[in-house]
N, C-alpha and C positions, 0 to 999 in steps of 0.2 A: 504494500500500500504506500500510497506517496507520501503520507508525513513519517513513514518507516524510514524511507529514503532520505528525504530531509536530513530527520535527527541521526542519522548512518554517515550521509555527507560532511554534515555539522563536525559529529563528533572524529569524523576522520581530518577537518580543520583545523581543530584543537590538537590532536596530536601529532600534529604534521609542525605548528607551532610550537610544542613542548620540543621536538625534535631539532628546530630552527636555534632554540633558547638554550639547550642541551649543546650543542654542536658550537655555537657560539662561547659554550664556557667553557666546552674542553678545546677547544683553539687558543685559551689562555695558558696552556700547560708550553712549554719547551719541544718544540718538533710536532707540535701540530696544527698545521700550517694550511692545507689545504681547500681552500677558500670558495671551490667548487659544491664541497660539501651543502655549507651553505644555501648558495644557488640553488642547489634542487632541491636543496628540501624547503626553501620559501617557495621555489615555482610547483611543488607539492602542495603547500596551504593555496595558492592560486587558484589551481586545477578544483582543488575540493570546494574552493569557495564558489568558485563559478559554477559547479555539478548544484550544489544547494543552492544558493539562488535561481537558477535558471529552474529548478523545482520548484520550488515554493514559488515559483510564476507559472507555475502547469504545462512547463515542456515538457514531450513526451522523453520519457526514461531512456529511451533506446539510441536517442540522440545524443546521449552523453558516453557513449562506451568508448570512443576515442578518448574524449578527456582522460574515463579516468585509467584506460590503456596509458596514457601516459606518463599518470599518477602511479600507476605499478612502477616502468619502465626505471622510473627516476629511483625509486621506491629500491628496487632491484640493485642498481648501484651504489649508493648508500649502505645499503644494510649490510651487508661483506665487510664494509671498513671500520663498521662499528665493533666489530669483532676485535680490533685492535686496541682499543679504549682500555688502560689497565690505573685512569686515577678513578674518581668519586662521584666521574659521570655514567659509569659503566651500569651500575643499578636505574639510573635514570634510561641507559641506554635499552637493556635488557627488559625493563617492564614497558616500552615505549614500543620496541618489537614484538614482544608477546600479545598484547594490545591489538596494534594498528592491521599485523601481517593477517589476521585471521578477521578482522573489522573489513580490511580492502577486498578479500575475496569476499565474500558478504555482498558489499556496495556490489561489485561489478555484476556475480550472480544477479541480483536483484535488478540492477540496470537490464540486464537481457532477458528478461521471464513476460 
């Protein structure tokens, strides 16, 4: 149902931002530096904010599987490197994939049903 969606797109915004906020304070540590990271995980909170607005305005669902195909894609990159994170973000890093990775297949399912 479409406010299922919504609140799915939503809450994959938020963690797409905890991950933007996360990423940004372990980039304060010595040797991590990669500023790409970053990048996609903001144009992660983009993709998911534009899937949930364009909802909650009653586009059809089906019209959004590229976005959030993308929202993986980016998704996909990131999360490999998070594996390397050994200060105080790593708990933050680890419950943010536990989270998100099984919330995204979720969204996308639902987008194509």
């Amino acid at each position: 149902d479409r406010n299922s969606l919504v609140r799915n797109a939503s809450s994959l915004e938020n963690l797409a931002e905890r991950l933007v906020a996360t990423l940004r304070q372990w980039q304060t540590h010595p040797g991590q530096h990669d500023r790409t990271l970053v990048e996609k995980a903001e144009k992660m909170v983009e993709e998911f904010h534009h899937i949930e607005q364009a909802l909650a305005a009653g586009d059809q669902p089906g019209h959004h599987l590229s976005d959030c195909d993308a929202a993986i894609a980016l998704w996909q990159q990131i999360r490999p490197v998070l594996k390397a994170c050994d200060t105080d973000e790593r708990e933050q890093f680890d419950h943010i994939v536990a989270t998100l990775t099984p919330e995204i297949v979720r969204l996308r399912t639902m987008l194509d049903e």
